[in-house]
N, C-alpha and C positions, 0 to 999 in steps of 0.2 A: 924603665917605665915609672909614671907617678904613680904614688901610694893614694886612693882615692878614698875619702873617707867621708860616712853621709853625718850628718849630728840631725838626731831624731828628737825633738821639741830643745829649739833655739828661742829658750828663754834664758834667765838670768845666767845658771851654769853653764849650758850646755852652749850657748854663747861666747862666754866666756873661753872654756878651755879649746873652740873650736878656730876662735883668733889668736889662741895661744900657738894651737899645731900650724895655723896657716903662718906663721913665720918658718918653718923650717924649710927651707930649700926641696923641689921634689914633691912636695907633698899639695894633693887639691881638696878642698875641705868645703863641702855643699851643703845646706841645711833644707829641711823641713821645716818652714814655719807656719804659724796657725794665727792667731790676732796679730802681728806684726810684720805681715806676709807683705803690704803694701808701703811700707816704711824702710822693710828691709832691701825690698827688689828696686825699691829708686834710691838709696843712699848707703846700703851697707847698715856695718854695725857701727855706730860711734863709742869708742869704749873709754872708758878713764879710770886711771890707776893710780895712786900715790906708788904703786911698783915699777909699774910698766910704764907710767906716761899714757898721753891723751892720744890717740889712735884711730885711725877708718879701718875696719875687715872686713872685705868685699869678700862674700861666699862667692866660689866656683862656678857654683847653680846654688838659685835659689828656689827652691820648688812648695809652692800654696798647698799639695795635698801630699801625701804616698803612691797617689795613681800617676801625676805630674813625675814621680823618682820613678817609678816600674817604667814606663815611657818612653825615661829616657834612656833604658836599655845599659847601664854605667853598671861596670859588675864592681860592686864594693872590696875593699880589702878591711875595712872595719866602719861597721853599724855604732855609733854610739848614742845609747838610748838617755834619754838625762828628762824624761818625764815623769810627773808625779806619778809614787806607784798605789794606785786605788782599784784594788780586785775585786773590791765591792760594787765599783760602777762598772767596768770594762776591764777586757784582756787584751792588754798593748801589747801581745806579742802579736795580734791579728796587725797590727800595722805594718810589719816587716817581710808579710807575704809576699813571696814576689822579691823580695830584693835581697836575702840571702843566697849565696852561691857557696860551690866549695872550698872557695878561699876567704870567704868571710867572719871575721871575728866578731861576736857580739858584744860590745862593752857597756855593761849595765852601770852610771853614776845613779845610780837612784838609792833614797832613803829606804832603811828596814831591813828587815827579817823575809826570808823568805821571797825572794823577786827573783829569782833565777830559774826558780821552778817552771812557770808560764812560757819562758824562752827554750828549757829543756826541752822539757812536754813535745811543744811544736815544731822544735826543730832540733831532732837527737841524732844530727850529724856535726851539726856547728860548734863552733869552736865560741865558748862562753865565760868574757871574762868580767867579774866580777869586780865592783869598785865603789871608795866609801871618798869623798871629799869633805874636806873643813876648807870652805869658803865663804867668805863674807861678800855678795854679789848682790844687787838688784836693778831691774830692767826699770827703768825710772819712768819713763816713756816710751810707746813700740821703736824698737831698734836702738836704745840707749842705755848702756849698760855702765853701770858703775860697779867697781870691783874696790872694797873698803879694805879688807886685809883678809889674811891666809892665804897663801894657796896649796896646802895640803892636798895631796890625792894617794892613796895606795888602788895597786890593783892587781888581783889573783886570778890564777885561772881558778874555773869553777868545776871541782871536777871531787862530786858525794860521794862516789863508790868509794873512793877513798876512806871514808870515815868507818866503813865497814868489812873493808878489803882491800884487796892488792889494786897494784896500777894497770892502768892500759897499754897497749900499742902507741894510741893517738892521744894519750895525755903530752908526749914531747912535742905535739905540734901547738897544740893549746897554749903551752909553755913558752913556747917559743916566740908566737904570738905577743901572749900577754907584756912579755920584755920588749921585744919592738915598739909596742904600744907606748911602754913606761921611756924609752930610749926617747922619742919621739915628743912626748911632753919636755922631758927636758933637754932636747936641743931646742924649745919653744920658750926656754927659760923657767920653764916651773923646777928650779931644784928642789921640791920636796915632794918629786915625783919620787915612789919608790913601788919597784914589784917585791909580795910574799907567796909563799906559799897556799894553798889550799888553804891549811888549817888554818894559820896565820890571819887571813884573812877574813875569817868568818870569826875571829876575835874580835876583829877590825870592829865588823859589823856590830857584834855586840859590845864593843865600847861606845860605839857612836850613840848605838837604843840608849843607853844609861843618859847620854845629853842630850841626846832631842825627847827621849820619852818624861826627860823629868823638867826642860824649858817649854817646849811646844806647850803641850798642855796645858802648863801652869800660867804661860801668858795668856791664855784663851782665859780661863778661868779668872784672871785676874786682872783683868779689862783690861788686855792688851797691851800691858806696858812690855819693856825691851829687857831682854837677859841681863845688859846691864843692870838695870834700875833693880831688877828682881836680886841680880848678887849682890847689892848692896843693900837689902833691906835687912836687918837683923833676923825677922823671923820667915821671911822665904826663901834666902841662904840655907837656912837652916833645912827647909821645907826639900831645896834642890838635892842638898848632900845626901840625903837619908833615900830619896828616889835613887841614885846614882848607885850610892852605895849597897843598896838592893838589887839591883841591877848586878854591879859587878860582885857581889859573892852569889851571886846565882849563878851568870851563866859558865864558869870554871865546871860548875857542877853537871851543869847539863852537856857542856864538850867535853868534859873529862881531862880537859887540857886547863894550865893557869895563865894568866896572862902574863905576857913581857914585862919583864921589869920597867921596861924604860916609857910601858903605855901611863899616859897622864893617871893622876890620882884625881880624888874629886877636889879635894884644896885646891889642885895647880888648876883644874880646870876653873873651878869660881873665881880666882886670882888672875888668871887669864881675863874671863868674861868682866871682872870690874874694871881692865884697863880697855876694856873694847867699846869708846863713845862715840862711836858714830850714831848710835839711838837707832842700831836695825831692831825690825822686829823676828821674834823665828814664823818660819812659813807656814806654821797652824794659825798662827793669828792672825797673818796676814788673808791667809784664806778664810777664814772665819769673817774677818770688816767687810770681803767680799761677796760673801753671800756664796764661799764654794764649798765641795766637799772636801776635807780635811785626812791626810793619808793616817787616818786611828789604827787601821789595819796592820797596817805592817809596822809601822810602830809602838805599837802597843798592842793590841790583840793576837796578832802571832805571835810577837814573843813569852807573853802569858800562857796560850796554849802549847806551847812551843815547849814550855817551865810543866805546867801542870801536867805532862804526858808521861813525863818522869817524875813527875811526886814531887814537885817544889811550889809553891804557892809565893807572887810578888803582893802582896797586898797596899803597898803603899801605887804601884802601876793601877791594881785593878780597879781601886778605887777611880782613878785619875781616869781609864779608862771607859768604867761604867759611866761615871756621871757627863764625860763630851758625848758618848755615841747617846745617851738619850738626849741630850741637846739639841743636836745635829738632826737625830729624828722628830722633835716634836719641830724645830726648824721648818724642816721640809715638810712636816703635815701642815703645817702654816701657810706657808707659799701654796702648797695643794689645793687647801681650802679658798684661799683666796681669787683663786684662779675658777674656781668654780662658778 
């Protein structure tokens, strides 16, 4: 039988790695899409790569809602979720009602702290694996995706008790899961697919908050220029290190665990980011020119409260934090009023 797999918001990543899995032999790969629904269901995805080469991915099904997927009655072997996580608008686990079975593995690609939670909660039999990407992607036009460099992905099973107790029964299934999963990207060519452990990866997590919590931001705030131009400026280099670096001797403290030797430092990371001139922007600023909500939440405010619950304070985050969420609120009292 084929491995059927839905990708739930088929934008720039989820896109992406969902034309990555549909090269493997076996495997049918259907999406959910939302502004792109009418682009995608008459021409596929056009994809281009300096990796991969310039490419069509014709989704299996392409389905306009989550009711169009329940419908069609297709019992999933993995859910992969790759939409912005914003718990301050909505709970994207209500999307997946209906379409989890007992053989379904949840795979969250989504940015932040804290996005597993929502999928436990609602569904405390499913198998939840958890995942951080370093991908340079953007959907240029509906259904045209350009993929600039990286293709990084680690992915864990997600499995808390852990951090306070022993194992379960059904953690070997989860497990088992999550490696199929990672097996399965890289016969799609992503070699720097790799599975970790639980703990492992909620490391992940918080290495990633330390660069998107200290670029996101800082490009909103600094009229939207691109990670590159920001590594290259003498004193907002300076601005990102000291975020990052905050970042990373916190959260050892709050897992009690250190990080892998071999996870990037913040030098290699800004030394990376000044050779990266494609001129992307990070996805706060992009959602900021666009007039959308911005995921402050899980990237920066959970992992502050996340900090402060054990006695540690990020003051160079909070800051960053305070001043986008009033932004973003006086924002939308704007648009309110106007509409009045």
């Amino acid at each position: 039988m084929p491995t059927e797999i839905l990708i739930v918001g088929a934008g720039a990543i989820g896109a992406f790695y969902a034309s990555r899995l549909a090269q493997v032999p076996d495997v049918h790969v259907s999406v959910i899409c939302r502004s792109n629904y009418s682009a995608v269901k008459a021409n596929g995805f056009q994809v281009t790569s300096p990796q991969y080469g310039d490419y069509t991915f014709t989704p299996t099904h392409t389905f306009a809602n989550p009711d169009e997927a329940r419908n069609s009655r297709k019992k999933w072997d993995y859910i992969v979720v790759s939409t912005k996580a914003l718990p301050d608008v909505s709970d994207d686990s209500a999307i997946l009602e209906g379409l989890v079975s007992d053989r379904t593995a949840i795979v969250l690609i989504q940015n932040g702290l804290g996005v597993e939670e929502p999928y436990a909660k609602r569904f405390p039999r499913a198998s939840i694996c958890s995942a951080v990407t370093i991908a340079s992607c953007a959907q240029t036009s509906p259904g045209y995706i350009k993929h600039n460099r990286w293709t990084r992905i680690n992915s864990g099973p997600y499995l808390p008790h852990l951090d306070t107790g022993g194992a379960k029964d059904t953690d070997s299934r989860v497990i088992e899961q999550n490696n199929v999963f990672i097996v399965l990207l890289q016969e799609g060519g992503i070699t720097d697919a790799e599975a970790y452990d639980h703990a492992k990866l909620q490391l992940v997590r918080w290495h990633k908050i330390a660069i998107n919590a200290s670029m996101n931001p800082s490009s909103v705030l600094a009229g939207g220029i691109s990670n590159n131009a920001m590594s290259n400026d003498p004193e907002l280099s300076i601005h990102l290190k000291g975020v990052m670096e905050e970042v990373l001797a916190t959260a050892p403290k709050v897992l009690g665990k250190p990080f892998p030797s071999e996870f990037a430092t913040p030098d290699r990371i800004l030394r990376s980011t000044q050779k990266n001139t494609s001129g992307s922007k990070p996805s706060m600023a992009l959602d900021w020119d666009q007039g959308k909500t911005m995921e402050l939440e899980v990237i920066l405010g959970n992992p502050i409260r996340i900090a402060r619950e054990r006695g540690f304070e990020m003051p160079r985050m909070q800051t960053l934090y305070a001043l986008l969420r009033m932004a973003q609120e006086t924002r939308n009292k704007a648009k309110q009023k106007s509409k009045l």
